[in-house]
C-alpha positions as CSV (number, residue, x, y, z in Angstrom):
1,X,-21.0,-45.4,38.3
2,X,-22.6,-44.3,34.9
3,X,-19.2,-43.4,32.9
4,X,-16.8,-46.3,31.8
5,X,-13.9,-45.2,33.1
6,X,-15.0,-42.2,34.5
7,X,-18.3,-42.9,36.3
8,X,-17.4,-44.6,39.2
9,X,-16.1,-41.5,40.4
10,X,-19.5,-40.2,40.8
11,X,-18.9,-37.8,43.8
12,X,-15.9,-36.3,42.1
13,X,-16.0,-32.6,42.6
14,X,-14.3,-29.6,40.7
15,X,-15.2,-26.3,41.7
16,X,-18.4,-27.4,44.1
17,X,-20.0,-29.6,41.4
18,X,-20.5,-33.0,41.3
19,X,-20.1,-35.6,38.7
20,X,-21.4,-38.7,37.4
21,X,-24.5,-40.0,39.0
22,X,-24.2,-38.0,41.8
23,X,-24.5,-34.6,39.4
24,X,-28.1,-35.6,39.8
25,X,-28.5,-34.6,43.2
26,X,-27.2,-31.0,42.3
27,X,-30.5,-28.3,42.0
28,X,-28.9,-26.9,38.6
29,X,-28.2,-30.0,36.7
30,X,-26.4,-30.3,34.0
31,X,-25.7,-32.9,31.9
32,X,-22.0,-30.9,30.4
33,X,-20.9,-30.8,34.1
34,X,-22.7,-34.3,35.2
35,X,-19.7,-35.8,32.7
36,X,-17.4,-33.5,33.9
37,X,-16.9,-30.7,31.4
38,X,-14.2,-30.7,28.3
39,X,-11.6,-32.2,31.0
40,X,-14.4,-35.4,31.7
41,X,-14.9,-36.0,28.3
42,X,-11.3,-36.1,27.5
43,X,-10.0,-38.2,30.5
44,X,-12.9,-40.5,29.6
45,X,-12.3,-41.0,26.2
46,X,-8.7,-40.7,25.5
47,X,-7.4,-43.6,27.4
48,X,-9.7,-46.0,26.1
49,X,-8.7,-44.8,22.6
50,X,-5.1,-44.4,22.7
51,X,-5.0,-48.4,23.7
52,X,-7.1,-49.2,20.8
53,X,-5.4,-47.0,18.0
54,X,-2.1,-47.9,19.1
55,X,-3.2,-51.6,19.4
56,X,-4.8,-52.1,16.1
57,X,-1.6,-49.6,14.7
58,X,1.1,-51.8,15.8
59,X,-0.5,-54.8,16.9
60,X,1.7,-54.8,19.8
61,X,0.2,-55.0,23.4
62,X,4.0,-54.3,25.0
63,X,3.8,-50.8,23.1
64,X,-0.1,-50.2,23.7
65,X,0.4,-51.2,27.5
66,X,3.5,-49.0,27.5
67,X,2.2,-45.5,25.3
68,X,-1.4,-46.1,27.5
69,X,0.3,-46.6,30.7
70,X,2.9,-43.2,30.4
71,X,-0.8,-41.3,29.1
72,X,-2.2,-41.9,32.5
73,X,1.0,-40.6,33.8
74,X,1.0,-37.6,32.0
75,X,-3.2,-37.1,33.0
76,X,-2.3,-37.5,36.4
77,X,0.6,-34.5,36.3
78,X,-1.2,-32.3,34.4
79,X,-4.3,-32.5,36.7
80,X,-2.5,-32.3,39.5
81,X,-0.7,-28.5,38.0
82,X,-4.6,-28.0,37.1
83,X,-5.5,-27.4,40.6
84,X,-7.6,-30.9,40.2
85,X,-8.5,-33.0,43.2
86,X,-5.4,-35.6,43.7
87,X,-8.0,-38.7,45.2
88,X,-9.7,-37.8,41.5
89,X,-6.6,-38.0,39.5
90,X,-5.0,-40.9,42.1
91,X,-8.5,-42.7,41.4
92,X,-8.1,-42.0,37.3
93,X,-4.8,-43.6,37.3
94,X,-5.7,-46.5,39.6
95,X,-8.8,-47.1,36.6
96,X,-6.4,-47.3,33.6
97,X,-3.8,-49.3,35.7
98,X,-6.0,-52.1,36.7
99,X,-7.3,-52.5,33.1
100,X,-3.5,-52.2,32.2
101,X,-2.4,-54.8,34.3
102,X,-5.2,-57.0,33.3
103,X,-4.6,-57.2,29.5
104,X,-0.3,-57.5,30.7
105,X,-1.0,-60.6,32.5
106,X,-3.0,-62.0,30.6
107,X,-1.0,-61.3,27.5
108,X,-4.4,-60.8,25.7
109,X,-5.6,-56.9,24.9
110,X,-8.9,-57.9,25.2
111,X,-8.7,-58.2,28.7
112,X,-7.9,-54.2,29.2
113,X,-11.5,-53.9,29.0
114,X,-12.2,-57.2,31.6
115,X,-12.5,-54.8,34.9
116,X,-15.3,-52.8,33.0
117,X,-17.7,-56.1,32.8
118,X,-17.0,-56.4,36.3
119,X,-18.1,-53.2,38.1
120,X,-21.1,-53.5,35.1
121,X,-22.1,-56.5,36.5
122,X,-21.5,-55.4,40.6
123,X,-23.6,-52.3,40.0
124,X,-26.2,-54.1,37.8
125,X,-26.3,-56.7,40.8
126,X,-26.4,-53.6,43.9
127,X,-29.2,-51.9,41.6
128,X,-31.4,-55.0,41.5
129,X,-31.6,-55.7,45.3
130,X,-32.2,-52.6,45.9
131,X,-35.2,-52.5,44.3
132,X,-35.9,-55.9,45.8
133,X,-35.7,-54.6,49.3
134,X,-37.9,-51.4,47.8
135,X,-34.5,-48.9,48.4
136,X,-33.9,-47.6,44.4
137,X,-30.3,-47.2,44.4
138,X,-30.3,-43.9,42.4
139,X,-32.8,-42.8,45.1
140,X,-30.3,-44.2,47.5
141,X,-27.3,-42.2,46.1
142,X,-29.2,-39.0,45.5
143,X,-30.1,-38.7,49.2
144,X,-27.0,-39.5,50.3
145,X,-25.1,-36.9,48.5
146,X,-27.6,-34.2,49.5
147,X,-27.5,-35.5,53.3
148,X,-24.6,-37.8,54.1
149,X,-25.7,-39.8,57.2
150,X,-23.9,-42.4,60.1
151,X,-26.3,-43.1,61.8
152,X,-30.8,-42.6,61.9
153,X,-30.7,-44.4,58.7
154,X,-34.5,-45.3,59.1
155,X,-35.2,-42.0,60.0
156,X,-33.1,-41.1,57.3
157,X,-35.0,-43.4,54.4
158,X,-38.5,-42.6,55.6
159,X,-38.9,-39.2,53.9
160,X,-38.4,-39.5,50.6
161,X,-39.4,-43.1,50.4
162,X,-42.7,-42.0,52.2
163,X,-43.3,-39.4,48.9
164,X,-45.2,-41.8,46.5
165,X,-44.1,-39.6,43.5
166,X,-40.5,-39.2,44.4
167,X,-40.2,-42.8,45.4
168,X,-41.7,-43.8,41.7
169,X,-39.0,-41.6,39.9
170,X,-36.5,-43.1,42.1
171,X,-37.8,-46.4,41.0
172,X,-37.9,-45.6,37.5
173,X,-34.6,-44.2,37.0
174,X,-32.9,-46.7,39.1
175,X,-34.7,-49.7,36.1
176,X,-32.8,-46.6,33.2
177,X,-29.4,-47.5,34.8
178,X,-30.0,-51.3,35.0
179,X,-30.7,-51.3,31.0
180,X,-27.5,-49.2,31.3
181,X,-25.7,-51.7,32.8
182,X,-27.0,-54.9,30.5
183,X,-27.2,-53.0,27.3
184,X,-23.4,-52.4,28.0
185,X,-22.9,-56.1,29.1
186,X,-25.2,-57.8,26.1
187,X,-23.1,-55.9,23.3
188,X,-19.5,-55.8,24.7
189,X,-19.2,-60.0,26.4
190,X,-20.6,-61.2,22.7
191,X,-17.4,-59.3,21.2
192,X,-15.4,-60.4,24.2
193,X,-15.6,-63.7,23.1
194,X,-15.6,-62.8,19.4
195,X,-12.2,-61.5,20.1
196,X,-12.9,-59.1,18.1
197,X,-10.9,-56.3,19.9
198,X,-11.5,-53.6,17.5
199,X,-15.2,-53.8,17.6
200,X,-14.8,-54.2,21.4
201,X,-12.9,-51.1,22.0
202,X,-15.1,-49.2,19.5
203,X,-18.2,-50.7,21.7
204,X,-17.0,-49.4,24.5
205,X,-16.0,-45.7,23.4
206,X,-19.5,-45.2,22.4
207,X,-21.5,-46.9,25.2
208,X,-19.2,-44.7,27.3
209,X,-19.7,-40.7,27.4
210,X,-22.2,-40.6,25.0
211,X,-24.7,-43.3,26.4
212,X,-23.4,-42.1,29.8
213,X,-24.6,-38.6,29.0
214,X,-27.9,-39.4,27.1
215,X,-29.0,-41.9,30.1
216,X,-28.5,-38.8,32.9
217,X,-30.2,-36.9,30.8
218,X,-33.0,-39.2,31.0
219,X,-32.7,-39.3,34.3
220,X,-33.2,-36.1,35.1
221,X,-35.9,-35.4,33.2
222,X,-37.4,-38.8,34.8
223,X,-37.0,-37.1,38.4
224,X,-36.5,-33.6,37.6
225,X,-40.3,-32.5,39.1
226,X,-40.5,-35.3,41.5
227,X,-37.4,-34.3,43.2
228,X,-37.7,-29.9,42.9
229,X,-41.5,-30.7,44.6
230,X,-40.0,-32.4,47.7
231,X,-37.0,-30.7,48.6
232,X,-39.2,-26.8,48.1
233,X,-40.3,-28.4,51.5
234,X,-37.9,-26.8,54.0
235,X,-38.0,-30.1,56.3
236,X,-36.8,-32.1,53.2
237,X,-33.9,-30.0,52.6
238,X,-31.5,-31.8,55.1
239,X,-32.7,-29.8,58.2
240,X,-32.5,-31.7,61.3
241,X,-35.2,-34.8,62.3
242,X,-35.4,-37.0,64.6
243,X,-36.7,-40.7,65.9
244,X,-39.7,-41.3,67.7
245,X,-36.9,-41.8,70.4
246,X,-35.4,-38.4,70.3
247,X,-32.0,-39.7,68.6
248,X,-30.9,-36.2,66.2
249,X,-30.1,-37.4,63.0
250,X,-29.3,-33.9,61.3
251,X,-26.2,-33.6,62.7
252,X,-24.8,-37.1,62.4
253,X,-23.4,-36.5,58.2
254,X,-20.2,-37.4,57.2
255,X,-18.6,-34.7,54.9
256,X,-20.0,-35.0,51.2
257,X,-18.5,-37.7,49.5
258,X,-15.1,-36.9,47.0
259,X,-14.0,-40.0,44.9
């Protein structure tokens, strides 16, 4: 999540680094590899602006649908001869097809950018009860990645929601990405229903990579000491711990996540 279009594959990984959200549980962070280098930013932003140059060109959705739907194509071979993780590129395509296939049935362009609302509005939803049940989903998501887990999930939970600090950055940049979420919502639905598909699509270029980028950015800084203090501690680090009934939960992780 994080990237429209591209954020959703937040555990993506090129060369050992992670992307999107899940950049954040990385020790060097960077916000240039969080969105996935020069290849990120264009297989974020092209798609997106292919449909609405060729759409507001023409005026054509047959055309726009068919010129967006052989670009996808064409990002999907060349990452593929790239060396790029296929589930990435698979996952890419799959993106730009649903948001395809939802303006084609519809007949109605705007609806290219209907899927976005929705995942918006599940991870605006997932980010609110977590903090209702006191988990911040950012927290959640930075753990995870560091130290995937099946099973021990209290035991799991109880360290770095036991560091008052950590827990309040956690917190904090878990309320960033929900402003995130209903910035994008409260400027894009209004132009939705404007039909306005021009301003939509410009919208939604610009709350994209950029915003993307300037919110985990925020982040980091947000979390940045917070998070170095408790992982220096060599028992925070993903070393194995256990229950007060003697169940190991160190060696229980699933292999790092690769969407």
């Amino acid at each position: 999540m994080g990237v429209q279009g591209r954020d959703d594959r937040s555990t993506d990984r090129d060369g050992g680094k992670h992307t999107g959200l899940a950049a954040l549980a990385d020790e060097d962070f960077s916000v240039y590899e969080a969105i996935g280098g020069w290849r990120g930013i264009v297989e974020s932003l092209l798609p997106g602006l292919v449909f609405l140059v060729v759409f507001l060109i023409t005026g054509s959705l047959t055309w726009t649908i068919v010129v967006s739907g052989a670009l996808a194509l064409v990002q999907l071979i060349l990452r593929l001869l790239q060396g790029g993780s296929f589930l990435g590129a698979l996952t890419g395509l799959l993106g730009v097809g649903i948001c395809l296939i939802s303006a084609w049935l519809s007949k109605d362009a705007r609806n290219y950018y209907l899927p976005g609302f929705l995942i918006n509005s599940f991870w605006l939803l997932v980010l609110g009860v977590s903090l209702l049940v006191r988990v911040p989903g950012i927290g959640a998501l930075v753990e995870y990645v560091r130290e995937p887990v099946l099973s021990g999930f209290r035991a799991w939970l109880k360290p770095w929601r036991s560091d008052p600090a950590l827990l309040r950055a956690y917190t904090r940049v878990t309320l960033v990405w929900i402003l995130v979420f209903v910035i994008r919502l409260a400027v894009q639905v209004p132009l939705y229903f404007a039909g306005s598909v021009g301003l939509l699509g410009g919208a939604r270029l610009v709350l994209g990579v950029p915003f993307f980028a300037l919110a985990i950015w925020v982040s980091w800084l947000m979390m940045r000491d917070p998070f170095h203090a408790f992982h220096a501690v060599p028992g925070n680090k993903g070393a194995e711990r256990e229950e007060p009934d003697g169940i190991d939960t160190g060696a229980n992780g699933a292999g790092r996540c690769k969407g």
